[in-house]
C-alpha positions as CSV (number, residue, x, y, z in Angstrom):
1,X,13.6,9.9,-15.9
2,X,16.9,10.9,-17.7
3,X,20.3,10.5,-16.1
4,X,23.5,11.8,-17.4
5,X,25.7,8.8,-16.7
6,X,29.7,9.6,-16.0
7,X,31.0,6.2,-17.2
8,X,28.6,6.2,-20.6
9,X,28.9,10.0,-20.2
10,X,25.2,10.2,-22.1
11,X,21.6,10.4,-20.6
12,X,20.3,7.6,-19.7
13,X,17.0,6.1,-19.2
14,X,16.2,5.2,-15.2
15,X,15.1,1.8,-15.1
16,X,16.0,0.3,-11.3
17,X,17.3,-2.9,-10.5
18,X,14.3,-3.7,-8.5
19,X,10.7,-2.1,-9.5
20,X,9.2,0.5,-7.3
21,X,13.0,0.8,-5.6
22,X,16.3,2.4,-5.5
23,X,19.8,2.2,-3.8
24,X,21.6,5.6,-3.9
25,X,24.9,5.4,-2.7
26,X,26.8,8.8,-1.7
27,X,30.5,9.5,-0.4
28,X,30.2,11.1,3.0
29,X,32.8,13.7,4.8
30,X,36.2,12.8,6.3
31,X,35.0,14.3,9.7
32,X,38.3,16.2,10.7
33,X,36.8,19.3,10.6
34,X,33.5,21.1,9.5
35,X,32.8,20.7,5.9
36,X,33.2,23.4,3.5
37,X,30.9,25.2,1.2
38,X,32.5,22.9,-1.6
39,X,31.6,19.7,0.3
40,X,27.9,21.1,1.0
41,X,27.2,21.2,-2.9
42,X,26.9,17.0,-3.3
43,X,24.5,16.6,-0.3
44,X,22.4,18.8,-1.2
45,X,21.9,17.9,-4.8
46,X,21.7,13.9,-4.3
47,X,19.6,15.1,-0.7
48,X,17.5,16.6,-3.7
49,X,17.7,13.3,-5.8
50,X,16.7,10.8,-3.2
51,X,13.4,13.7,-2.0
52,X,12.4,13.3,-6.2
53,X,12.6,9.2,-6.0
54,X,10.3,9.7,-3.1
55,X,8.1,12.0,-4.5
56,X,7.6,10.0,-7.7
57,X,7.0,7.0,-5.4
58,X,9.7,5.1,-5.0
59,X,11.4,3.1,-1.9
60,X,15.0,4.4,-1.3
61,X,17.4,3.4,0.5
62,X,20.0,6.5,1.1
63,X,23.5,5.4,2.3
64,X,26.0,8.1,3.1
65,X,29.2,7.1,4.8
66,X,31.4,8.5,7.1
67,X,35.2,8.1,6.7
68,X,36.7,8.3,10.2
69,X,39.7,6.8,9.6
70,X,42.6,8.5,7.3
71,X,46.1,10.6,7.7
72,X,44.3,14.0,7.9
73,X,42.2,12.9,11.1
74,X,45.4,10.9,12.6
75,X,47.3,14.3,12.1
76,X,44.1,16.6,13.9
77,X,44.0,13.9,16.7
78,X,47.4,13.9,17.1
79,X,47.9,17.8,17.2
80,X,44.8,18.0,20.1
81,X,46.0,15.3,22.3
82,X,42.4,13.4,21.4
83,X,42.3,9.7,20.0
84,X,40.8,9.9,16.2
85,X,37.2,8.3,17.3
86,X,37.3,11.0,19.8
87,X,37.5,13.3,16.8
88,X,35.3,11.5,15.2
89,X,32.3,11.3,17.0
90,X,32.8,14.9,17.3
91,X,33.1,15.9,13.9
92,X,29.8,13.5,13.1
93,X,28.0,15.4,15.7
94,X,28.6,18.8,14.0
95,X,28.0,17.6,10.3
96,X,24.4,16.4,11.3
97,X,24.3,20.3,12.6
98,X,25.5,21.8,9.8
99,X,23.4,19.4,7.4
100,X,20.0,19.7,9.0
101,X,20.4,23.5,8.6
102,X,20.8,23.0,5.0
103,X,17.8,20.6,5.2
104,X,19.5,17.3,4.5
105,X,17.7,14.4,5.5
106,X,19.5,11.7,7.1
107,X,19.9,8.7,4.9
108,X,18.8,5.1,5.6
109,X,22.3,4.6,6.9
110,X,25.2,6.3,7.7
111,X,27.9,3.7,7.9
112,X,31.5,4.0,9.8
113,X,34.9,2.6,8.0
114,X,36.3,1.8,11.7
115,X,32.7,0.1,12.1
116,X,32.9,-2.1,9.0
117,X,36.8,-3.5,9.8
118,X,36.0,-7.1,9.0
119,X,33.8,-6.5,6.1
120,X,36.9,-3.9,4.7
121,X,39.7,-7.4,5.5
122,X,36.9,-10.1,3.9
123,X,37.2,-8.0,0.6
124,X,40.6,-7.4,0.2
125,X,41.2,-11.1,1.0
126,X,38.5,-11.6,-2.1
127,X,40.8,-9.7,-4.2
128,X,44.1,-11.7,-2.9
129,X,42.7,-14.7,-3.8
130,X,41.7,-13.3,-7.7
131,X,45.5,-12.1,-7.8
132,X,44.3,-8.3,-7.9
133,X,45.7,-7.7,-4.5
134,X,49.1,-8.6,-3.2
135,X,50.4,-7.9,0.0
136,X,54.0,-6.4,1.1
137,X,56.2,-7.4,3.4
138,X,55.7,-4.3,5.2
139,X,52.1,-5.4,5.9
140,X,50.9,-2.9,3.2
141,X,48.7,-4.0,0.8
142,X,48.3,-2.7,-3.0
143,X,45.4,-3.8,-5.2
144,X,47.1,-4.7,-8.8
145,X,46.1,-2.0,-11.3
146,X,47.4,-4.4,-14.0
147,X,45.1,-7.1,-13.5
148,X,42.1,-5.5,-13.8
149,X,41.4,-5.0,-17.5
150,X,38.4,-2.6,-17.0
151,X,40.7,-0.1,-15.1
152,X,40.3,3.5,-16.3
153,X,36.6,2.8,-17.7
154,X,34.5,5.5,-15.5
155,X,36.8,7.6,-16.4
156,X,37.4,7.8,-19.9
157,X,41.5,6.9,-19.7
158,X,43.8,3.7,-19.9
159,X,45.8,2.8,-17.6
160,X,49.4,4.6,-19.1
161,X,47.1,7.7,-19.9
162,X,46.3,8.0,-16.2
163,X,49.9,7.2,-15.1
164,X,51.0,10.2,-17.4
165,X,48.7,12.4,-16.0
166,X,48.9,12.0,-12.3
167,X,50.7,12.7,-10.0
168,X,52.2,9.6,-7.8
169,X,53.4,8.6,-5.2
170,X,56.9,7.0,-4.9
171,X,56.4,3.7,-3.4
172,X,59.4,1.1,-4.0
173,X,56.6,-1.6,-2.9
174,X,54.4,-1.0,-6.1
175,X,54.4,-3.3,-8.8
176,X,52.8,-0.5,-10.7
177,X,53.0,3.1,-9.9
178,X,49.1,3.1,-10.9
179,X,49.0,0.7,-8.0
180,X,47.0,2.0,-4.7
181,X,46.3,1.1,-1.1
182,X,43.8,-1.7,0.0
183,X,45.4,-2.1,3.9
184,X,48.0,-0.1,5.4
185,X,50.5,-1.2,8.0
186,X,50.5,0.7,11.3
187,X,53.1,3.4,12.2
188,X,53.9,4.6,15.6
189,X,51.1,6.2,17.2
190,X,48.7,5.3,15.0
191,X,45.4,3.7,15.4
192,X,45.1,0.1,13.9
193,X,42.7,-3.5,13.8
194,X,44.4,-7.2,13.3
195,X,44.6,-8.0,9.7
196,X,46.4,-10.8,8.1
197,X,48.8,-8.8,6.9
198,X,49.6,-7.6,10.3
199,X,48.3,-4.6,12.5
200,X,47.3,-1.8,10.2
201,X,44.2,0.2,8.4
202,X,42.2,0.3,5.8
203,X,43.1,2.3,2.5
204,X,40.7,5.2,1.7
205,X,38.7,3.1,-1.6
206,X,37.9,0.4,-0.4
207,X,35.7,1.4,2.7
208,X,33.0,2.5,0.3
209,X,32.9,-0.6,-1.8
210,X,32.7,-2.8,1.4
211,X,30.2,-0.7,2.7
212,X,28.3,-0.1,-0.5
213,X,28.3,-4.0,-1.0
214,X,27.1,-5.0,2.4
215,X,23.9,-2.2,2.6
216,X,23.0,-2.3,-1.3
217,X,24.1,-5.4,-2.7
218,X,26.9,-6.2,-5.0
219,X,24.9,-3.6,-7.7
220,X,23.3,-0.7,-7.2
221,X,21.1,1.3,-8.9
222,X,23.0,4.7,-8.8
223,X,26.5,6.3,-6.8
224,X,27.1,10.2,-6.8
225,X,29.6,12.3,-5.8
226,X,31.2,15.2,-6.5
227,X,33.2,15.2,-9.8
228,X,36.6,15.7,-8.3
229,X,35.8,11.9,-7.0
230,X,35.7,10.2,-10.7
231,X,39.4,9.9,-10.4
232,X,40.7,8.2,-8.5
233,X,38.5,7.4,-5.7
234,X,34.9,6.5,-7.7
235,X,37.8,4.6,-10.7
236,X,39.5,2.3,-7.5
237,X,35.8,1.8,-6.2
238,X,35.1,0.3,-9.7
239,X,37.8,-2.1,-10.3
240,X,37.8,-3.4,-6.6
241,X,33.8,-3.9,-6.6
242,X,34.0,-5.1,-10.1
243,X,37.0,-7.1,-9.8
244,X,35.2,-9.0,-6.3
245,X,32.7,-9.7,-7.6
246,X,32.5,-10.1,-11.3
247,X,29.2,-8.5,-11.9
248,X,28.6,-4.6,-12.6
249,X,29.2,-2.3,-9.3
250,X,27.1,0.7,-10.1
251,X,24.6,1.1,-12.9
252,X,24.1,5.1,-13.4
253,X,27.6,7.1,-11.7
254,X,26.3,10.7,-10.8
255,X,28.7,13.6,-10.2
256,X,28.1,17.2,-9.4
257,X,30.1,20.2,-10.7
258,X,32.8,22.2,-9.2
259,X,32.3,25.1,-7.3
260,X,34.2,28.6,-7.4
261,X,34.7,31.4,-4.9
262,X,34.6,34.7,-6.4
263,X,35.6,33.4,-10.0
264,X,38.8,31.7,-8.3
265,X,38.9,28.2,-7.3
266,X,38.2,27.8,-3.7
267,X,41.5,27.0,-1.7
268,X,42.6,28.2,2.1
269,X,45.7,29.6,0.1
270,X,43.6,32.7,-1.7
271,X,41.6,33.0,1.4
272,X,38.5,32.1,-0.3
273,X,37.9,28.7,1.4
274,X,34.7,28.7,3.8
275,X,33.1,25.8,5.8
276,X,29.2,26.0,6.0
277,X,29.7,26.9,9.6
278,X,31.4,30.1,7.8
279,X,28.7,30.9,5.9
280,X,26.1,30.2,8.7
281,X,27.5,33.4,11.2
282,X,26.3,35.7,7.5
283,X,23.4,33.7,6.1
284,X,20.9,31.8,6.8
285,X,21.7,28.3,5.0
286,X,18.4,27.7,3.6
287,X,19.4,30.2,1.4
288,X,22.5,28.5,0.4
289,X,20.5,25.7,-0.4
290,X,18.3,27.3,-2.7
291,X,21.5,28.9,-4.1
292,X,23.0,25.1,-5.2
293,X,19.9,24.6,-7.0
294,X,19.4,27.4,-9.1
295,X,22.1,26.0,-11.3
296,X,22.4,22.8,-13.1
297,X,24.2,20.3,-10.6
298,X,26.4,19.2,-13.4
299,X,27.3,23.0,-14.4
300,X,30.5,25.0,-12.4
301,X,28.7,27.4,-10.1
302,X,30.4,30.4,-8.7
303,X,29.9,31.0,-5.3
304,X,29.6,34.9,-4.1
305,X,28.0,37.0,-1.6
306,X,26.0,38.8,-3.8
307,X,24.7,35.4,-5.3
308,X,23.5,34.2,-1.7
309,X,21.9,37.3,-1.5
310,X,20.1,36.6,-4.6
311,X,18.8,33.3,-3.2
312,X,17.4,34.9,-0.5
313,X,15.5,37.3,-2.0
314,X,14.1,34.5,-4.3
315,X,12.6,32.6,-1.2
316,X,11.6,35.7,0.3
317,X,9.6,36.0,-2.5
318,X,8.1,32.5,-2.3
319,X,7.6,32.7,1.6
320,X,5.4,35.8,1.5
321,X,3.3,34.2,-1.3
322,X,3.3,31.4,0.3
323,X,2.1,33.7,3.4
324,X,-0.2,34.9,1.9
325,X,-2.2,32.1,0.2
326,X,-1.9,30.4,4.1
327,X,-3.5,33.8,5.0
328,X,-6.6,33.4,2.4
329,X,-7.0,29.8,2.6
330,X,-7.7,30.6,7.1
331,X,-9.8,33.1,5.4
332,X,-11.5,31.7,1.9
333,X,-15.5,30.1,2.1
334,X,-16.6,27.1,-0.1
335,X,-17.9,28.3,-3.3
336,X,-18.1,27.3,-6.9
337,X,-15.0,27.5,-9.0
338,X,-16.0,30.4,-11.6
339,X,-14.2,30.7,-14.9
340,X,-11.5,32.3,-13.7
341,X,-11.0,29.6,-10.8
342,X,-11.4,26.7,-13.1
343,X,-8.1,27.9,-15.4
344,X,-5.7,28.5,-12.7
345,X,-6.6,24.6,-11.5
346,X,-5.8,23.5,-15.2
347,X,-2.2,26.0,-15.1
348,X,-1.7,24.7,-11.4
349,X,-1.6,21.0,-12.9
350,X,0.4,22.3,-15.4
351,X,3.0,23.5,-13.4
352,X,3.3,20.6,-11.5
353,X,3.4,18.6,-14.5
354,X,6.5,21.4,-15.8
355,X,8.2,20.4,-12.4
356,X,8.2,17.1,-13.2
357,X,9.4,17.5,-16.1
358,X,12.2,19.4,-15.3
359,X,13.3,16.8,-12.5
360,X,12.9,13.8,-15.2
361,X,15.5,15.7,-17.4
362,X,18.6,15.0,-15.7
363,X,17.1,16.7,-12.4
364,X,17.4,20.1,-14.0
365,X,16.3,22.2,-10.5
366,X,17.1,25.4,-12.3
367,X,14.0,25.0,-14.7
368,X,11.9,23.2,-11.4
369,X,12.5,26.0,-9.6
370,X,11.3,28.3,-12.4
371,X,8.0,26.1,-12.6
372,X,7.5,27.2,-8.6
373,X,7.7,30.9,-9.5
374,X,5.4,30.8,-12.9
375,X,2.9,29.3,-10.3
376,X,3.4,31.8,-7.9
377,X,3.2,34.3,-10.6
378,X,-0.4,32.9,-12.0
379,X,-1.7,32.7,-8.3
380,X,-1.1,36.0,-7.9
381,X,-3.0,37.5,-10.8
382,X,-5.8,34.8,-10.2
383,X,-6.4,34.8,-6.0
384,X,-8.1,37.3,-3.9
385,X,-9.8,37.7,-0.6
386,X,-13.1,36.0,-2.7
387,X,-11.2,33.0,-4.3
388,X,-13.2,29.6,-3.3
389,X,-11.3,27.7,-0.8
390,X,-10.5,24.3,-3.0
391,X,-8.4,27.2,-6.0
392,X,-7.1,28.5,-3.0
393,X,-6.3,25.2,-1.4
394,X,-4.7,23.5,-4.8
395,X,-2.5,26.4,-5.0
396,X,-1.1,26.5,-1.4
397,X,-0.9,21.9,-1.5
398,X,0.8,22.0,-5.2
399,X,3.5,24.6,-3.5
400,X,4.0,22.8,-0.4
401,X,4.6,19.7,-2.3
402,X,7.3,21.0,-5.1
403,X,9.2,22.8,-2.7
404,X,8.9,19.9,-0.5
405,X,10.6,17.7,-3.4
406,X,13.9,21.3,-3.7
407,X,14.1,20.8,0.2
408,X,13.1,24.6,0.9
409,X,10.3,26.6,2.8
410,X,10.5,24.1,5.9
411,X,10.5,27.2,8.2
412,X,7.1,27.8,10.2
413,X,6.2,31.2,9.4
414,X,2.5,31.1,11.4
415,X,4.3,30.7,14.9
416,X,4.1,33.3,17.0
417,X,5.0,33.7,20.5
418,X,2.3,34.8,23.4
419,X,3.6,38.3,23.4
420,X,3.1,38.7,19.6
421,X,-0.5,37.3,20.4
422,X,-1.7,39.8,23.2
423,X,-0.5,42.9,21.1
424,X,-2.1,41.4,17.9
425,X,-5.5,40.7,20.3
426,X,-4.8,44.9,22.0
427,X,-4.8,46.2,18.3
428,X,-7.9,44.0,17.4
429,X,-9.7,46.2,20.3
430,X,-8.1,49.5,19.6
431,X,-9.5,48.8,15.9
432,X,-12.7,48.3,16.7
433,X,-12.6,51.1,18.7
434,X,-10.9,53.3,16.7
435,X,-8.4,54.4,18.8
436,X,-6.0,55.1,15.7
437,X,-3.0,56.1,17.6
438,X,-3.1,53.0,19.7
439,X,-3.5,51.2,16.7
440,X,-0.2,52.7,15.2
441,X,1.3,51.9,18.5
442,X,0.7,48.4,18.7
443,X,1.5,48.0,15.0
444,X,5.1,49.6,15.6
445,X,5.6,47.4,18.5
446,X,4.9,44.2,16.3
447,X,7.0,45.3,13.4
448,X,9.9,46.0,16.0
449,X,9.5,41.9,17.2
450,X,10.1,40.8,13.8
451,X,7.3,40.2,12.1
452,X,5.5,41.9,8.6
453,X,1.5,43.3,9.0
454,X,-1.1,44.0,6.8
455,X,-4.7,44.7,7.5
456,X,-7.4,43.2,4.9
457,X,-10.8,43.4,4.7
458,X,-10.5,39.6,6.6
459,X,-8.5,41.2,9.6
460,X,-4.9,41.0,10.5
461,X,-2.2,38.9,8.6
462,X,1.1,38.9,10.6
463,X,4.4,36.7,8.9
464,X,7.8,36.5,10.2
465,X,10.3,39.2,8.3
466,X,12.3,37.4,6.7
């Protein structure tokens, strides 16, 4: 498999640390508030990347963490009346909501930064003691930029380039306005642990390299993110991991592409900024999934109505093919495969061997995805209500299994409720005894529940409209 590594910004070859295993590391939410359609575009693509590891074989182990500590959620909590954990816990609650909608699976672990206090002080003293940290007398403590020679390397600057270029905070306390926050020291009113700099918190960075360190090891096979993270977050994760430790923090940095609203960049000033609980009230999410993957991740994707729409219709189109192949398989005999048979099992191993393909390329899901609908489009010209049951079968597994790997068609489209069941059973009878108009009844009354119906030659095949 090919990665496109930020800090060698090439593809790469994936060879893991460990054969047969890989350690994925992903920056979680800041759970003050529901995340927004922006936010939603990283977990779905590395939710993709860890499904493809586990699909070729390989053991991962998925860590996702959840910053609960920071000045936006002090400012929430403060402006409710609520303690930050309060908020917390809430805000965790309704991301796993919003997340298993979109069909994220929960990683391996999904650690806290106000659960991992001693592990966040144990580092920073590491760096103290190296004389790339030094503390204030304020109780604040700045890791030193300066000492670090490898500062700047993920993201392609030196350090005076990156001072140019950003913007900084005036802090008197800085020996170097490069310079950012390990620990900071308490204010009134807000939350804080014993330190030995004093009562305080930890600084945004170095949560994920504590945590990263003490659930992967000191290096891991691969960190994502989105791109807006190379600088500074993912660049302050590198020299204080790197700087610890002395050994290589991350071999293969993955980063997802920015996201647009209507052509304009997303921001609650132009009225264009939506969380996924937005978008939920209008669509149905899987569709925003399928919508992320259509593209490239690495590629800016514009986010539109009329775009979700087209993602919908896409897996409308795969869930009534999938429909019907579950329809003929319930219906199909053993038989021989004919000539016919035999070459759409040769173009369904091809297609899976196209997926795969795809995936190895960088994980290019646009082109994956394109290998699900040229084997939807083959099955189609090949299968009918005479089709032996093992073409059938391959058809229905091989489709099951790639979009198993995208994350999409994990709604149950054979359930059907007891009502649906009596009225299908009534116009079974009124069939046979062709009673016509109590046929037509019955049929309207289905439809009206929900549901699609076609009569075959094999009898009645009902799916959920979709």
């Amino acid at each position: 498999m090919q990665i496109y590594n930020t800090q060698t910004r090439r593809k790469e070859e994936f060879v893991p640390i460990e054969p047969g295993k890989v350690s994925i590391y992903a920056c979680g939410p800041t759970v003050y508030n529901y995340f927004h359609i922006g936010n939603a575009r990283p977990f779905i693509v590395f939710d993709t990347l860890r499904r493809y590891f586990e699909h070729k074989g390989y053991e991962v182990k998925f860590v996702q963490n959840f910053t609960d500590i920071d000045d936006k959620m002090i400012r929430r909590a403060n402006e409710e009346g609520i303690t930050v954990k309060e908020l917390g816990e809430r805000f965790i609650k309704e991301y796993y909501h919003d997340a298993d909608a979109l069909g994220i699976e929960r990683a391996t672990v999904n650690p806290k930064a106000t659960e991992h206090i001693p592990e966040i002080i144990a580092l920073i003293q590491k760096l103290e003691a190296k004389g790339l940290a030094y503390a204030c007398e304020n109780g604040d403590v700045y890791y030193n930029t300066q000492a670090f020679a490898g500062y700047g390397k993920l993201s392609g600057q030196n350090l005076d380039d990156l001072e140019s270029g950003a913007r900084i905070d005036i802090d008197p306390n800085k020996r170097h306005p490069m310079d950012f926050a390990l620990w900071k020291a308490q204010k009134p009113g807000e939350p804080a642990w014993e330190s030995p700099w004093g009562m305080g918190r930890p600084g945004w960075h170095i949560e994920c390299s504590a945590m990263s360190m003490k659930y992967l090891g000191e290096t891991i096979d691969i960190h994502c993110g989105g791109k807006d993270l190379v600088f500074p977050h993912h660049e302050n994760e590198v020299a204080q991991s790197e700087g610890a430790t002395g050994k290589p923090f991350v071999h293969y940095w993955m980063h997802n592409g920015f996201i647009n609203v209507d052509n304009q960049k997303m921001s609650k000033s132009l009225g264009n900024f939506f969380t996924v609980r937005d978008i939920a009230k209008e669509f149905d999410l899987e569709a925003v999934r399928m919508f992320m993957l259509s593209a490239h991740y690495r590629s800016p994707i514009n986010f539109s109505r009329e775009m979700i729409e087209q993602a919908k219709a896409s897996l409308d189109r795969l869930y009534n093919a999938h429909d019907n192949y579950a329809f003929l398989l319930a219906n199909a005999k053993d038989g021989e495969l004919g000539a016919q048979e035999t070459e759409l099992m040769e173009k369904v191993k091809a297609c899976r061997e196209g997926f795969d393909t795809a995936m190895d390329d960088d994980m290019n899901t646009a082109n994956a995805i394109g290998q699900i609908f040229e084997l939807v489009r083959m099955a189609n010209a090949a299968l009918n209500a005479d089709s032996p049951k093992a073409a059938v079968k391959a058809v229905l597994d091989t489709m099951d299994e790639l979009c198993g790997v995208l994350g999409i068609l994990r709604r149950n489209t054979d359930e059907k409720d007891d009502k649906v069941e009596a009225l299908l059973e009534a116009r079974a009878a009124a069939r046979a005894a062709k009673n016509w108009a109590e046929s037509d009844r019955l049929r309207d009354e289905i439809i009206a529940l929900g549901y699609v119906l076609k009569d075959t030659k094999q009898g009645q095949q009902i799916s959920k409209a979709i």
